[in-house]
C-alpha positions in Angstrom: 0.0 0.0 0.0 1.1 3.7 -0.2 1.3 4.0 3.5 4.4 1.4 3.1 5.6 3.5 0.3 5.7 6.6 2.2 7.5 4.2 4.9 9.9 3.1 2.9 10.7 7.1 1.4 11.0 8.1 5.2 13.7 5.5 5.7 15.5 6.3 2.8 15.5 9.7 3.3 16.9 8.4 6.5 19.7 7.0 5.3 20.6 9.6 2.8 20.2 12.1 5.9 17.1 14.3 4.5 14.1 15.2 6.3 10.2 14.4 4.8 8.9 18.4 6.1 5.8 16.9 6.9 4.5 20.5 7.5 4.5 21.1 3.9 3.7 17.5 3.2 -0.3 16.8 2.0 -2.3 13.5 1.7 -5.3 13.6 -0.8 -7.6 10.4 -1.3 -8.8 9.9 -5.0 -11.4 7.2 -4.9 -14.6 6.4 -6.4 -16.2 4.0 -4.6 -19.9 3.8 -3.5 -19.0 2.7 -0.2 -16.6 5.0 0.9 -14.7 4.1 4.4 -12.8 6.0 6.8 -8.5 5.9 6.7 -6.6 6.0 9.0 -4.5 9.5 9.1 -1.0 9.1 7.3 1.4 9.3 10.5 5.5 10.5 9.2 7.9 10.5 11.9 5.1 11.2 14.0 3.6 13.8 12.2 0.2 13.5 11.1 0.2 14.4 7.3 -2.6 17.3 6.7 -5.6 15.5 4.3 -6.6 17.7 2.1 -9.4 18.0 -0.5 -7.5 20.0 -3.5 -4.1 20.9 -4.1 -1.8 22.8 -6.2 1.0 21.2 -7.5 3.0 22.9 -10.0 0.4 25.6 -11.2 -2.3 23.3 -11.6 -4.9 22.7 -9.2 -5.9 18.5 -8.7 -9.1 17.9 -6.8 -9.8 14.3 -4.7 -13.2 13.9 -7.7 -10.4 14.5 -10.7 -12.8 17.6 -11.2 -11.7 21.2 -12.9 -13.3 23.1 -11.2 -11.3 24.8 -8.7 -8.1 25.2 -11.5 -10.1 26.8 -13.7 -11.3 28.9 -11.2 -7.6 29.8 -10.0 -7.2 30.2 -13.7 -10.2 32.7 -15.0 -9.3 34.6 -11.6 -5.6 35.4 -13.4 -7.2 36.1 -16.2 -9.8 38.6 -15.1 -7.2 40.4 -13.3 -4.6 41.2 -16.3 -7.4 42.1 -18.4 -8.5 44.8 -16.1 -4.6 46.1 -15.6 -5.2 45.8 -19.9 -7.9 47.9 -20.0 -7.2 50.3 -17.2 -3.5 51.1 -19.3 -5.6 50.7 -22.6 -8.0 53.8 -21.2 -5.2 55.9 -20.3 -3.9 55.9 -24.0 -0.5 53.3 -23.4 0.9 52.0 -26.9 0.2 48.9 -28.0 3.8 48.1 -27.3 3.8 49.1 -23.7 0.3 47.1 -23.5 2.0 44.2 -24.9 4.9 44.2 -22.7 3.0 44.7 -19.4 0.4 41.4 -20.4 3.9 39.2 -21.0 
C-alpha cells in the first residue's frame, strides 16, 4: 500500500540524511467507490500528514473527484485580473507596445 511507500521514502531519506517536512507535506484520497470508508491518518515521523481536498501542484490545481473546477477557477481569476490592468493602461492611451509588454 502507499502508506508502506511513504515508509519506505521516510527511511530512505533516513539513510541519505534528509528530512520528509511533513508541514508542507499533504495527503489527498482519490477514490470512487460507493461505499466510501474512513483511513486512518497518514502518521511520518510522527507527524500526522494534513488531508486535504484540493491541491496545487506545480500551477495546476488536482481535486480528490479529478474535477476542474477549482483550476479553472484559479485560472479565470488570473485572467480577469490582467485584463483589467489591460484595459485600465488601454484607457489611459498606453501604446500597443507598452500594452503588450505589461500582459507578457
Amino acid at each position: 500500500s502507499y502508506r508502506d511507500e511513504a515508509e519506505q521514502l521516510t527511511v530512505w531519506c533516513g539513510e541519505n540524511y534528509l528530512l520528509l517536512n511533513t508541514l508542507k507535506t499533504k495527503e489527498i484520497t482519490i477514490d470512487f467507490r460507493k461505499n466510501k470508508t474512513d483511513t486512518v491518518p497518514l502518521i511520518i515521523r510522527g507527524d500526522c500528514v494534513e488531508r486535504v481536498a484540493d491541491f496545487s501542484f506545480l500551477g495546476i490545481h488536482i481535486e480528490e473527484d479529478l474535477t476542474w473546477s477549482v483550476n479553472t477557477s484559479v485560472l479565470l481569476k488570473k485572467v480577469q485580473q490582467r485584463l483589467h490592468f489591460q484595459r485600465v493602461l488601454r484607457k489611459n492611451n498606453i501604446t500597443q507596445r507598452l500594452l503588450l509588454s505589461f500582459y507578457r
